[in-house]
N, C-alpha and C positions, 0 to 999 in steps of 0.2 A: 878504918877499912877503906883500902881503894874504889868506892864503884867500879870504877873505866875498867879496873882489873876483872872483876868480875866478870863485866858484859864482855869484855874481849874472849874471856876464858869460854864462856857462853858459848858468841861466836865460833871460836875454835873447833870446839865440842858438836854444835849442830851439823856446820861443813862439815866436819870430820876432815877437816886441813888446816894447818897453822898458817898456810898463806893465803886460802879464802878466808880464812877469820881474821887475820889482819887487813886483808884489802877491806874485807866489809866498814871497818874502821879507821882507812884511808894511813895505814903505818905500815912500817916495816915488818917483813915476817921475822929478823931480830928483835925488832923492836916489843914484838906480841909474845914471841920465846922469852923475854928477857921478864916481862910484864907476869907470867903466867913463874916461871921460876921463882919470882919473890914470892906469889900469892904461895907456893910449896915451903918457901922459906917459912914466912909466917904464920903459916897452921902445922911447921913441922912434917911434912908427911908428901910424899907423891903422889900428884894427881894424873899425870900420864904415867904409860908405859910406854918409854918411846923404845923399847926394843923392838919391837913389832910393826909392822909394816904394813896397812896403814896403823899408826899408833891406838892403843885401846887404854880407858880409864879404869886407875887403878880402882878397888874399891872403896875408896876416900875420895877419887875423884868422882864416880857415879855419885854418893853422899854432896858434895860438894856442888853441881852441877845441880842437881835437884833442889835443895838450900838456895842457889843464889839465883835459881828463876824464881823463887818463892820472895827473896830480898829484891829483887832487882822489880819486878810485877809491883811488889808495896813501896818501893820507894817513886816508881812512874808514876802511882795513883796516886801520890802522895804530894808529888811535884805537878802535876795535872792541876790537884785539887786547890793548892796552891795559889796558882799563876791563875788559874782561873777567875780567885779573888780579885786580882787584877786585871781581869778581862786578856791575858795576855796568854796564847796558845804557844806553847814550844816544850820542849824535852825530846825525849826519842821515839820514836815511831819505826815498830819492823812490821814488815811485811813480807809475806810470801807468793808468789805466783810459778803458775809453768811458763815456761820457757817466750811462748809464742805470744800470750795474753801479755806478759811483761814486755816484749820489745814493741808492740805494734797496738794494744789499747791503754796501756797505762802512762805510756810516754807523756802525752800531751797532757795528761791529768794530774800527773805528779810534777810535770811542769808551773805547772796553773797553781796547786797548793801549795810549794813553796815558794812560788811570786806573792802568793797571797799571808803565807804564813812562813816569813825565812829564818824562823827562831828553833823548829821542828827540824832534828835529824832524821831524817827518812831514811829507812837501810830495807833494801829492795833483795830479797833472796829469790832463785830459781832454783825451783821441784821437781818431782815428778807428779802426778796429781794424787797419790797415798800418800804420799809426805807432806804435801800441804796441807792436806785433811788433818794428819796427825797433829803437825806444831802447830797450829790452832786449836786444835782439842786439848794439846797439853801444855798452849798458853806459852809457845817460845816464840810464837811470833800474835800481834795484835787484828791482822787481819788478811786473809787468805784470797786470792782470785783463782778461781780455777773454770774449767768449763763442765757442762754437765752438770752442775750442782746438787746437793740431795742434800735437802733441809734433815734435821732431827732433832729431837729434844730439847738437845745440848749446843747445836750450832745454828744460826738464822741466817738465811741469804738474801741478799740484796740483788735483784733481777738488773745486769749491765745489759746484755745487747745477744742477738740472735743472728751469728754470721751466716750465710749464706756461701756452701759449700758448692767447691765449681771443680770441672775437670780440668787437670795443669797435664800439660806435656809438651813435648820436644817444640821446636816451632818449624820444625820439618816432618814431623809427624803426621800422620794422615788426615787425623783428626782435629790439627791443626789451621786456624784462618775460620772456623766456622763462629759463629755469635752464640748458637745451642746446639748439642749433643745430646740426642736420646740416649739414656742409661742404656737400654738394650745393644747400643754399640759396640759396650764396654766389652760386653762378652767373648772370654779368651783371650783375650788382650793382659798382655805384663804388666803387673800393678805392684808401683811401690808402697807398701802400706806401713800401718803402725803397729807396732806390738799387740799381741792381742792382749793384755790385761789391761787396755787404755779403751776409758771411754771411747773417743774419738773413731778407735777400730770398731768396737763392737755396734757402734752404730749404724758404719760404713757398710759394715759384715750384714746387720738386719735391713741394710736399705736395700741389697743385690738379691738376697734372698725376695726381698717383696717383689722384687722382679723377675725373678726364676731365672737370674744372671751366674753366669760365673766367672770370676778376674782369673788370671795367674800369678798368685803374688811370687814374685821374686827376689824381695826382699823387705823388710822388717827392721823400723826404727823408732825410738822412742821420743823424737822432736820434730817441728817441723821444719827447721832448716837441713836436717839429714836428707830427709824425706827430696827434698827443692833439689840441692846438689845430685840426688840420683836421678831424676828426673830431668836436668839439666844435661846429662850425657848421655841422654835417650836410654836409661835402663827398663823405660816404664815410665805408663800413666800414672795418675793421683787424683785425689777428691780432696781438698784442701781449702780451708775457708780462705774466700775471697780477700779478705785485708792481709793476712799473709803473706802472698803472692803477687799484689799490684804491682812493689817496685819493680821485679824480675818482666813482668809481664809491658811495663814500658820502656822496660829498657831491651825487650828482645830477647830476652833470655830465656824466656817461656812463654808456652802460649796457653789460653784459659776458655773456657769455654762454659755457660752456664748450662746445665744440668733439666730437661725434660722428662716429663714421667715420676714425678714426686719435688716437693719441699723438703729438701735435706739442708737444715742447719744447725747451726754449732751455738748453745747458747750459753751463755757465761754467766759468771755469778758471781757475787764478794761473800763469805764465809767471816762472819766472826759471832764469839761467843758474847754472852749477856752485856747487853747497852751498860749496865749500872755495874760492871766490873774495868770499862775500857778507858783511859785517859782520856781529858779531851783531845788531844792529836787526833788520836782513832776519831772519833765520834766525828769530827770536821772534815778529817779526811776523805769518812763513808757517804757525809752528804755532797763535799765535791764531786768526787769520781761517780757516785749515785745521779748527780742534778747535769753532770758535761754526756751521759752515756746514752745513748739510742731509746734505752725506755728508760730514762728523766726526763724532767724539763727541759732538758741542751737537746735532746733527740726530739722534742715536737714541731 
């Protein structure tokens, strides 16, 4: 049996796209088609339906996809458990994050683990934050970053860092050039905001209420570079965690202003299921990114 075939298939299957599932594995999206068609050869049977637009798995392929996160899972622990004997960490490592926590807290930290461990394939996905919840509950990826966290049962969080949420707007803006802004300024003022089914909003949403404010949202997005770009062409203000928005903010691009009349921040977490189910990768991985983050060791 292929492995590679497998996780690509995998891959494929979670993106729900044959060329982010091949990028995540650094090949061609012929190369992942061609990969995925033999695995059809040799179970006989189709696993896409690629009539359909985006493509949907047949029901040998739903079978199939569930089966080889089950093979793929025992053969990691198995290769973990392994190399371990030998003191030696590598195999594959997926991970999941939103969009923002991935380009601006995880850089330098996944930097630092593979300088320290370059045996380990890291494979970095971007979510939305239900969907990172989810492929960690159902074990498609080893360990999740999202913000807002909410421990239970069956997942445990690892406490990263507590951003510090600031006003972004125009740098011609009124409210622009100031060092703090009282929240009550906010009021009536055009606000680009986030989707309401996203943490991030409903928190923004409870912090104006504490203040008997009211924005005018004018538009509605589900990351925060969306959010920047609208903001960047004077559509509207934003409440945006501060690491975010530094780069635009030194280059002139925006202006930022800290936040009077409450502590609004944004605080992050790492999501993964039971210690004694995860490879070593994981397990090394959570004490890096844990020991470099604001509340580790690296943040004292």
């Amino acid at each position: 049996m292929d492995i590679e075939a497998l996780r690509i298939f995998c891959s494929v299957v979670r993106n729900q796209s044959v060329s982010l599932g091949a990028s995540a594995h650094r090949i061609s999206q012929s190369a992942a088609t061609q990969r995925i068609k033999r695995l059809e050869e040799h179970f006989g049977c189709k696993l896409l339906d690629r009539q359909r637009r985006p493509f949907a798995l047949t029901p040998a392929g739903r079978l199939c996809y569930q089966k080889s996160q089950e093979i793929l899972d025992r053969y990691d622990a198995m290769e973990g458990r392994l190399r371990a004997l030998s003191a030696e960490v590598a195999g594959n490592l997926r991970v999941a994050a939103i969009y923002s926590v991935g380009l601006y807290t995880l850089r330098e930290s996944i930097e630092q683990f593979m300088r320290k461990y370059p045996k380990v394939n890291v494979r970095l996905e971007y979510r939305r934050p239900g969907d990172v919840y989810e492929t960690v509950f159902n074990d498609g990826v080893h360990v999740g970053i999202v913000s807002y966290p909410l421990a239970s049962g069956q997942l445990n969080v690892v406490p990263l860092a507590d951003e510090e949420m600031v006003l972004v707007c125009h740098p011609k803006h009124r409210l622009a050039g100031r060092d703090t802004v009282d929240v009550r300024d906010l009021a009536g003022e055009d606000y680009v905001a986030f989707e309401r089914d996203l943490p991030i909003r409903k928190e923004t949403d409870r912090f104006f209420e504490q203040h008997g404010i009211q924005v005018n949202p004018v538009m509605e997005f589900d990351n925060v570079e969306t959010v920047k770009d609208a903001v960047e062409i004077d559509a509207g203000v934003s409440v945006l965690p501060e690491p975010t928005v530094r780069k635009e903010v030194r280059s002139g691009r925006l202006a930022a202003a800290r936040l009077l009349g409450g502590n609004l921040c944004r605080p992050l977490g790492l999501i993964h299921r039971d210690r004694k189910t995860l490879p070593t990768a994981a397990l090394k991985f959570i004490e890096v990114v844990a020991r470099e983050s604001p509340a580790g060791d690296g943040g004292k």
